[in-house]
C-alpha positions as CSV (number, residue, x, y, z in Angstrom):
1,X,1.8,64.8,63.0
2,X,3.4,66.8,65.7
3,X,3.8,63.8,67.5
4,X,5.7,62.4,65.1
5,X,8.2,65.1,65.6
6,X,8.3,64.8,69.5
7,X,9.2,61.5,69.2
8,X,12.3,62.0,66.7
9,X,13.5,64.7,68.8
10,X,13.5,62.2,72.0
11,X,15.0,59.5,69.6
12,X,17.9,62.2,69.0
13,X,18.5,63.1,72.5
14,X,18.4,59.9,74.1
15,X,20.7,58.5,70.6
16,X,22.9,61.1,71.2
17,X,23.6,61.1,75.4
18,X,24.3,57.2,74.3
19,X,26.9,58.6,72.1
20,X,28.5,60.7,74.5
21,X,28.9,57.8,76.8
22,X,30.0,55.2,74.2
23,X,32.6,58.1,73.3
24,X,34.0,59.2,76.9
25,X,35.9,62.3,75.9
26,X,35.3,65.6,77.5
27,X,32.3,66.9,74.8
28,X,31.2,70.5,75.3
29,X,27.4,71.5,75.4
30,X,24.5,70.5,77.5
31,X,21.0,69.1,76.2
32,X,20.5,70.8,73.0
33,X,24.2,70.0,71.8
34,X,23.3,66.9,72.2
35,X,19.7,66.9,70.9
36,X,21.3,68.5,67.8
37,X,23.8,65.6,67.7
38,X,21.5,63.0,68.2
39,X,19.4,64.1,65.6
40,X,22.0,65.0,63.0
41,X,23.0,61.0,64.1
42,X,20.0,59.6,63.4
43,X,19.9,61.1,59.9
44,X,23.4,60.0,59.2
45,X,22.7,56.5,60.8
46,X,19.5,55.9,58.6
47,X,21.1,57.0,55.6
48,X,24.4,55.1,56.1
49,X,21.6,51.9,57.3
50,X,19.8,52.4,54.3
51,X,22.9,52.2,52.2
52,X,25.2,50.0,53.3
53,X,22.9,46.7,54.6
54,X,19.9,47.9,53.5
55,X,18.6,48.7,56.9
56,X,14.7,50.6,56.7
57,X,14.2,53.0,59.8
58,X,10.7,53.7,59.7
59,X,9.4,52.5,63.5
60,X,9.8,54.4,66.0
61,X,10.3,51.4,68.3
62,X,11.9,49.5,65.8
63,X,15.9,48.0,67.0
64,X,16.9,48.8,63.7
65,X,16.1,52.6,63.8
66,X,17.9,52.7,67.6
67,X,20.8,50.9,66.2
68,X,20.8,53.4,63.2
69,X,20.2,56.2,65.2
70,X,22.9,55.4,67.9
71,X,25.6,54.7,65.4
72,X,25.2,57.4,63.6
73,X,25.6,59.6,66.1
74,X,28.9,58.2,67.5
75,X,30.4,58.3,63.7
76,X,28.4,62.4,64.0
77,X,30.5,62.6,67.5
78,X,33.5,60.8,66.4
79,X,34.1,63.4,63.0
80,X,33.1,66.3,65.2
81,X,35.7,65.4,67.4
82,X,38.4,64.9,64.7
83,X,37.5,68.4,63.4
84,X,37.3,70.6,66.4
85,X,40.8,68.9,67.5
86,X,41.9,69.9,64.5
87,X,40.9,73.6,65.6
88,X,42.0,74.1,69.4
89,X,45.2,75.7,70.3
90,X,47.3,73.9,72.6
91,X,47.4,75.5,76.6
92,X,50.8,76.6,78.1
């Protein structure tokens, strides 16, 4: 069962470092920013899957639950950047 969890977690990091390099902009945070985004992605993209095409994310090694996973967390990436720009005062 633990394992189970280990692997998601990887799934999330790895999903979200891909999303940070599909995205190129200057993203704060280090490894756990983007283990959080990853993950965060991955339940987006699964949902969104799901819902949309009908997509089920349920292997681990399955190219459907990357592709989920991946997407997700660009669209996760892409809204966090539209609301943190939203937030940042411009520099003189």
């Amino acid at each position: 069962m633990h394992g189970l969890y280990i692997a998601y977690l990887v799934l999330g990091l790895i999903a979200g470092a891909i999303a940070k390099a599909i995205l190129p902009r200057r993203q704060g945070g280090g490894l756990i920013a983007t283990l959080i985004l990853g993950v965060i992605g991955a339940l987006v993209g699964g949902w969104l899957g799901g819902l949309l095409f009908g997509v089920e994310v349920g292997s681990f090694f399955s190219p459907s639950t990357w592709l989920c996973a991946i997407g997700g967390s660009v669209v996760v990436l892409f809204a966090w950047g539209l609301l943190a720009g939203r937030h940042r005062t411009a520099k003189p």
